[in-house]
VEXMARVO-974223 format. One record per atom (N, C-alpha, C): chain; x, y, z. Coordinates in pm, 1 decimal. Example, Ala and Ser with C-alpha at 12.3 -4.5 7.8 and 13.67 -1.06 7.14 Angstrom:
<sites>
SITE ch        x        y        z
SITE  A   1319.0   -569.0    780.0
SITE  A   1230.0   -450.0    780.0
SITE  A   1320.0   -330.0    780.0
SITE  A   1285.0   -225.0    708.0
SITE  A   1367.0   -106.0    714.0
SITE  A   1290.0      3.0    787.0
</sites>
This chain:
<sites>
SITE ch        x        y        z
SITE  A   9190.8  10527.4   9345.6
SITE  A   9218.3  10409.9   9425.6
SITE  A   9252.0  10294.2   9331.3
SITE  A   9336.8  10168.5   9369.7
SITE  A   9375.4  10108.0   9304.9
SITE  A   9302.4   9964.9   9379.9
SITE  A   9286.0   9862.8   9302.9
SITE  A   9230.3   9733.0   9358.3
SITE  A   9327.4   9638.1   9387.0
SITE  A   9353.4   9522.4   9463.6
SITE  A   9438.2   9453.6   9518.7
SITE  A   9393.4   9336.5   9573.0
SITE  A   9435.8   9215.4   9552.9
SITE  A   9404.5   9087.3   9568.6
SITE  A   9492.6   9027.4   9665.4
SITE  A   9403.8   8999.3   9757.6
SITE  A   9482.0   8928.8   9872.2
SITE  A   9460.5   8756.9   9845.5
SITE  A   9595.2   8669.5   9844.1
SITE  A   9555.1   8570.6   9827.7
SITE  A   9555.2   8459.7   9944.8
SITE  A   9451.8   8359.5   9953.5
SITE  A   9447.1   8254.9  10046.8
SITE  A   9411.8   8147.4   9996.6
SITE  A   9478.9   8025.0  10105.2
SITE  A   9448.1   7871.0  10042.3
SITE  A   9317.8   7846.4  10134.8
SITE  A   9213.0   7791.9  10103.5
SITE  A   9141.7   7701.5  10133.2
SITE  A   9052.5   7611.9  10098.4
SITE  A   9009.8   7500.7  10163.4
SITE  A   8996.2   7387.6  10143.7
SITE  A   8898.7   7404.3  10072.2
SITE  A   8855.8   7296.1   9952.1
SITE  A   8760.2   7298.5   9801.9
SITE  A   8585.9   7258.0   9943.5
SITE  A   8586.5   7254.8  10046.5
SITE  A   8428.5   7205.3  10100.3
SITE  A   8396.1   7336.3  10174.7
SITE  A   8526.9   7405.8  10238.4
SITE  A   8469.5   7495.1  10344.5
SITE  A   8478.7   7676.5  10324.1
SITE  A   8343.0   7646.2  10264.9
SITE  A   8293.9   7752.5  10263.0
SITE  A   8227.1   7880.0  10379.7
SITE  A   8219.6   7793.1  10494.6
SITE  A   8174.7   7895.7  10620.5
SITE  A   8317.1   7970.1  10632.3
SITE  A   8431.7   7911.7  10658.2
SITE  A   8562.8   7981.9  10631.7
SITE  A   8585.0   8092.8  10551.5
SITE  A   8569.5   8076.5  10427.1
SITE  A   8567.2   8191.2  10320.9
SITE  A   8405.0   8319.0  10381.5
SITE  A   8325.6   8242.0  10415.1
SITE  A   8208.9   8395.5  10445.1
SITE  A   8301.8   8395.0  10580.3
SITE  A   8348.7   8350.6  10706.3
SITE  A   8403.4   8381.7  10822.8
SITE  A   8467.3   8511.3  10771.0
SITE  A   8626.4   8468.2  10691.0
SITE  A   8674.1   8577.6  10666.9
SITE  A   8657.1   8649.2  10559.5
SITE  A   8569.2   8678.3  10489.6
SITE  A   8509.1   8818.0  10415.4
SITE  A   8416.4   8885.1  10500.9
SITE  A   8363.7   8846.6  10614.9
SITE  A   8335.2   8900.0  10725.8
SITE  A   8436.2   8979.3  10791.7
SITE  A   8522.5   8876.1  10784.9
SITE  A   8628.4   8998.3  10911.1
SITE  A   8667.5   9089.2  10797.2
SITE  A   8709.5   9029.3  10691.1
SITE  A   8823.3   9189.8  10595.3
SITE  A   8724.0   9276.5  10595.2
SITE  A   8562.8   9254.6  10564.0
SITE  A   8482.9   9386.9  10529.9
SITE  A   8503.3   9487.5  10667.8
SITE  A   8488.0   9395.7  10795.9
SITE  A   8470.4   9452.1  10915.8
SITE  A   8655.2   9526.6  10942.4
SITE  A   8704.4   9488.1  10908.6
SITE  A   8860.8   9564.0  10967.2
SITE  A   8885.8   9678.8  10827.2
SITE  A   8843.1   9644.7  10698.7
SITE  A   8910.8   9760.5  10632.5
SITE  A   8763.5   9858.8  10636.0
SITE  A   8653.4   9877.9  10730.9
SITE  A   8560.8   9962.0  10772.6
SITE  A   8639.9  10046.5  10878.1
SITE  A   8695.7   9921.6  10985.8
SITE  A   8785.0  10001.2  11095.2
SITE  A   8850.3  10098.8  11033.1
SITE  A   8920.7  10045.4  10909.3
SITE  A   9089.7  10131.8  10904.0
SITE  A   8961.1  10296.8  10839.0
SITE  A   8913.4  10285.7  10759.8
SITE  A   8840.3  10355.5  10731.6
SITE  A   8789.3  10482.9  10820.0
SITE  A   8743.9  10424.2  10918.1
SITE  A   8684.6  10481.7  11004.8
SITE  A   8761.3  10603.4  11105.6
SITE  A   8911.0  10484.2  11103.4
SITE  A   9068.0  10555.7  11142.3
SITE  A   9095.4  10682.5  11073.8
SITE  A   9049.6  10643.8  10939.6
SITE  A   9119.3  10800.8  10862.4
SITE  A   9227.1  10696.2  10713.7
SITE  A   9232.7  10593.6  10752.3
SITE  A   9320.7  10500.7  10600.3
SITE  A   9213.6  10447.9  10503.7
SITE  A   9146.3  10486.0  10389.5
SITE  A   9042.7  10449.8  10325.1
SITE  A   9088.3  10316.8  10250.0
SITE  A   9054.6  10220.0  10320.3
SITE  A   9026.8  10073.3  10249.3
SITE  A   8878.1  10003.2  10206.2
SITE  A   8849.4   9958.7  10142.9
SITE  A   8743.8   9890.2  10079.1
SITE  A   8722.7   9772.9  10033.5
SITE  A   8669.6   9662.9  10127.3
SITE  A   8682.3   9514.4  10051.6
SITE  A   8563.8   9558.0   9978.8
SITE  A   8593.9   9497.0   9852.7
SITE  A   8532.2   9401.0   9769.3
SITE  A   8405.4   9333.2   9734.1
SITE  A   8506.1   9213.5   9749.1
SITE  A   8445.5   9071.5   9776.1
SITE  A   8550.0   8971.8   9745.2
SITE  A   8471.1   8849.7   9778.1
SITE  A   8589.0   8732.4   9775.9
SITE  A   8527.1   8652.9   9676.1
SITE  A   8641.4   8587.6   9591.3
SITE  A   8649.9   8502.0   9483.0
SITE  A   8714.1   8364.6   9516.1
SITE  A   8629.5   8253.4   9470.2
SITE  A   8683.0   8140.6   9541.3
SITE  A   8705.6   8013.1   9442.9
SITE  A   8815.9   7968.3   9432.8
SITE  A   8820.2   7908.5   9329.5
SITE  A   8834.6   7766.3   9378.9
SITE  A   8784.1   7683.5   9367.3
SITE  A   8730.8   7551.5   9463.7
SITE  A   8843.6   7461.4   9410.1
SITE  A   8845.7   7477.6   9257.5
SITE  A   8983.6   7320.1   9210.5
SITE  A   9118.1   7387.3   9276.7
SITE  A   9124.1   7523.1   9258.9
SITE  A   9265.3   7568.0   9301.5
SITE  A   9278.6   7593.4   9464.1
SITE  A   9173.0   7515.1   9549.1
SITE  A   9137.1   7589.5   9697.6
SITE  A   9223.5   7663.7   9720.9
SITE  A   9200.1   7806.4   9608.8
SITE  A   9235.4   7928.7   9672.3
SITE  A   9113.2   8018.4   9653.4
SITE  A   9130.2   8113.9   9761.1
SITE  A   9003.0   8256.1   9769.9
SITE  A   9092.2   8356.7   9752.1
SITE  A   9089.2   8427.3   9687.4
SITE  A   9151.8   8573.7   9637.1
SITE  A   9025.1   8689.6   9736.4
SITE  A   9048.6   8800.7   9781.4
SITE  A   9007.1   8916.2   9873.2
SITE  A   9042.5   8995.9   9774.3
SITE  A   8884.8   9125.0   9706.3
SITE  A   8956.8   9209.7   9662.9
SITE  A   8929.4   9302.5   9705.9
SITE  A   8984.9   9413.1   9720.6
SITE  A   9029.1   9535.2   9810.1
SITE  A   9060.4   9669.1   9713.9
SITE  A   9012.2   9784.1   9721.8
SITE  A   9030.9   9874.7   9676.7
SITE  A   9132.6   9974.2   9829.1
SITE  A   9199.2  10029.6   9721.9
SITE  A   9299.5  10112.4   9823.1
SITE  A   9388.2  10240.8   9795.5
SITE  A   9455.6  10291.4   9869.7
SITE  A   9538.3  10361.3   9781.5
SITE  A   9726.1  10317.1   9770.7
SITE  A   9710.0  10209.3   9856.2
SITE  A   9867.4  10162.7   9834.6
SITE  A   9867.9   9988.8   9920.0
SITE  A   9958.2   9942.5   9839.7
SITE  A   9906.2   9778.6   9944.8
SITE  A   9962.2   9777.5  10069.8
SITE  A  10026.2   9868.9  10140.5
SITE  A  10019.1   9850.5  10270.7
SITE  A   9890.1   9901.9  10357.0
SITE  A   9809.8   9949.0  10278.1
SITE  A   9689.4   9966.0  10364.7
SITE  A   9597.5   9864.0  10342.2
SITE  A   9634.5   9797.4  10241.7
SITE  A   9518.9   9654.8  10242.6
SITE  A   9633.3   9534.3  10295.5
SITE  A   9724.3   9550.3  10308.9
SITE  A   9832.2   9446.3  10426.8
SITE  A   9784.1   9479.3  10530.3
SITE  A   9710.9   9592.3  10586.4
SITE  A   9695.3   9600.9  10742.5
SITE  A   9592.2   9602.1  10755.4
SITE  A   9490.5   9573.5  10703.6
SITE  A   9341.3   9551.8  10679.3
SITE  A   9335.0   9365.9  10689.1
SITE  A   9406.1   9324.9  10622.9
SITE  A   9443.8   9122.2  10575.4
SITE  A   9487.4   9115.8  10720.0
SITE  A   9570.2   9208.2  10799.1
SITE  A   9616.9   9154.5  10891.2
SITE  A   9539.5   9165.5  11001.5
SITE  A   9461.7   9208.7  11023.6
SITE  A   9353.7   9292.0  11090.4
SITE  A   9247.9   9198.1  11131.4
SITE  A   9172.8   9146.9  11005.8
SITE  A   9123.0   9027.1  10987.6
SITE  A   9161.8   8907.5  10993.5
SITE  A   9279.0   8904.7  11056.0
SITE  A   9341.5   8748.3  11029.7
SITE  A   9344.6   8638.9  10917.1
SITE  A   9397.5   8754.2  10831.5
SITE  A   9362.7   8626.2  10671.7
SITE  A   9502.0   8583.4  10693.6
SITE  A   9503.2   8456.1  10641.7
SITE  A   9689.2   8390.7  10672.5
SITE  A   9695.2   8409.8  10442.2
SITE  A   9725.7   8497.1  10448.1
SITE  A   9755.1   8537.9  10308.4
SITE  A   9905.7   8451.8  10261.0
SITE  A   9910.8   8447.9  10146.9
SITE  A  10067.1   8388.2  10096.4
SITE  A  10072.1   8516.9  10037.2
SITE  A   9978.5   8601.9   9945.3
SITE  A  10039.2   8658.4   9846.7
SITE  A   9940.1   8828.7   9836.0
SITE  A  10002.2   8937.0   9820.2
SITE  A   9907.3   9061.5   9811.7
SITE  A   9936.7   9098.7   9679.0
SITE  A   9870.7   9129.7   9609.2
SITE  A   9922.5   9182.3   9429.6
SITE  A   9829.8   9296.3   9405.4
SITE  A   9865.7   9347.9   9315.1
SITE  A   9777.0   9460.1   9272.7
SITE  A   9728.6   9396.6   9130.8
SITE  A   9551.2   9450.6   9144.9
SITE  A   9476.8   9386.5   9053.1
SITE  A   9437.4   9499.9   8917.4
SITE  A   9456.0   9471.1   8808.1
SITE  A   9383.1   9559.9   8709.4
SITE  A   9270.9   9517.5   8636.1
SITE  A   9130.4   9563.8   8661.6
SITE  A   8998.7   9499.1   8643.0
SITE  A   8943.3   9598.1   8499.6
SITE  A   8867.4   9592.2   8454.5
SITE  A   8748.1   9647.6   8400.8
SITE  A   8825.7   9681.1   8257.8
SITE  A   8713.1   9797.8   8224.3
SITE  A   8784.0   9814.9   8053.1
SITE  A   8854.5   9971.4   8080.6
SITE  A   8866.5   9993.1   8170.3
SITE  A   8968.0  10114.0   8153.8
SITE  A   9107.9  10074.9   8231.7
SITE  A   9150.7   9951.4   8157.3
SITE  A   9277.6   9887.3   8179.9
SITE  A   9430.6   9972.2   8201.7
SITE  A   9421.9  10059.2   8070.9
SITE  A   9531.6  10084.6   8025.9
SITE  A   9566.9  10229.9   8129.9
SITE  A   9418.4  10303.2   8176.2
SITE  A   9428.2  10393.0   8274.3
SITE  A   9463.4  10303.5   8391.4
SITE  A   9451.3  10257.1   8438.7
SITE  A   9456.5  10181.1   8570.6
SITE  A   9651.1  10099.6   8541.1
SITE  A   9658.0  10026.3   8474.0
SITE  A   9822.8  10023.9   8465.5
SITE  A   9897.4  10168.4   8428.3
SITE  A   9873.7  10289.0   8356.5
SITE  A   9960.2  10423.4   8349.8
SITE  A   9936.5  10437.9   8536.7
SITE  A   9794.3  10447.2   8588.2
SITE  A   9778.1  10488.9   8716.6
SITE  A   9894.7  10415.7   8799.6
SITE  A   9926.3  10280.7   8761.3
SITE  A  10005.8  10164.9   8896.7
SITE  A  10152.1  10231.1   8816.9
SITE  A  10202.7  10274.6   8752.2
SITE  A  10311.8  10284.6   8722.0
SITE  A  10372.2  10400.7   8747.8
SITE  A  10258.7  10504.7   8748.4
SITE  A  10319.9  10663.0   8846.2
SITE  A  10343.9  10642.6   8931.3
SITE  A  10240.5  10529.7   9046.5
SITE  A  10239.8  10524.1   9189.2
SITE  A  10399.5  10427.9   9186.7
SITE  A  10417.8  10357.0   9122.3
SITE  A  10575.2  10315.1   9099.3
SITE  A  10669.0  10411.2   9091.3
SITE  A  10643.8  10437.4   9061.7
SITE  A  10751.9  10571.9   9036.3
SITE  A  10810.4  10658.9   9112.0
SITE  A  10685.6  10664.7   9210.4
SITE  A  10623.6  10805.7   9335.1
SITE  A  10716.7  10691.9   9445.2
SITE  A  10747.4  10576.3   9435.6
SITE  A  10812.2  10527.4   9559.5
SITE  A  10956.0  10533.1   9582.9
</sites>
């Protein structure tokens, strides 16, 4: 599975907003789950000077964490694929087959 950052603007005070919706993404990519599409939030990262919250999402392609964001009603600008931890260089060879495979 690959990880994926959903991005959103919000405001540097409101924080019930950001737990609102990491509530819903956990609760809709459980749905898709449950469907038979294995999605996995995360958690949410919130960066208060930049009032943006990034959603991160484990998956196996970003249209299943696009329909998970959408699911939940996140008003996203931006979906990216994230490369975390120290087995970097596996995780970019991994995003570049799945490039390939499209």
């Amino acid at each position: 599975m690959a990880e994926f950052l959903v991005e959103t603007y919000v405001a540097q005070d409101d924080g019930a907003t950001i737990a609102r919706r990491a509530e819903r993404a956990r609760d809709a990519a459980d749905r898709l789950t449950r469907e038979g599409t294995p999605v996995e939030f995360i958690r949410s990262i919130f960066v208060p000077a930049d009032e943006t919250c990034f959603y991160l999402y484990e998956a196996l392609w970003p249209d299943n964490v696009r329909e998970a964001a959408e699911r939940a009603a996140l008003p996203f600008e931006r979906l990216s694929e994230a490369v975390l931890g120290p087995d970097l260089n596996a995780r970019v060879m991994a995003a570049t087959v799945r490039a390939s495979c499209r």
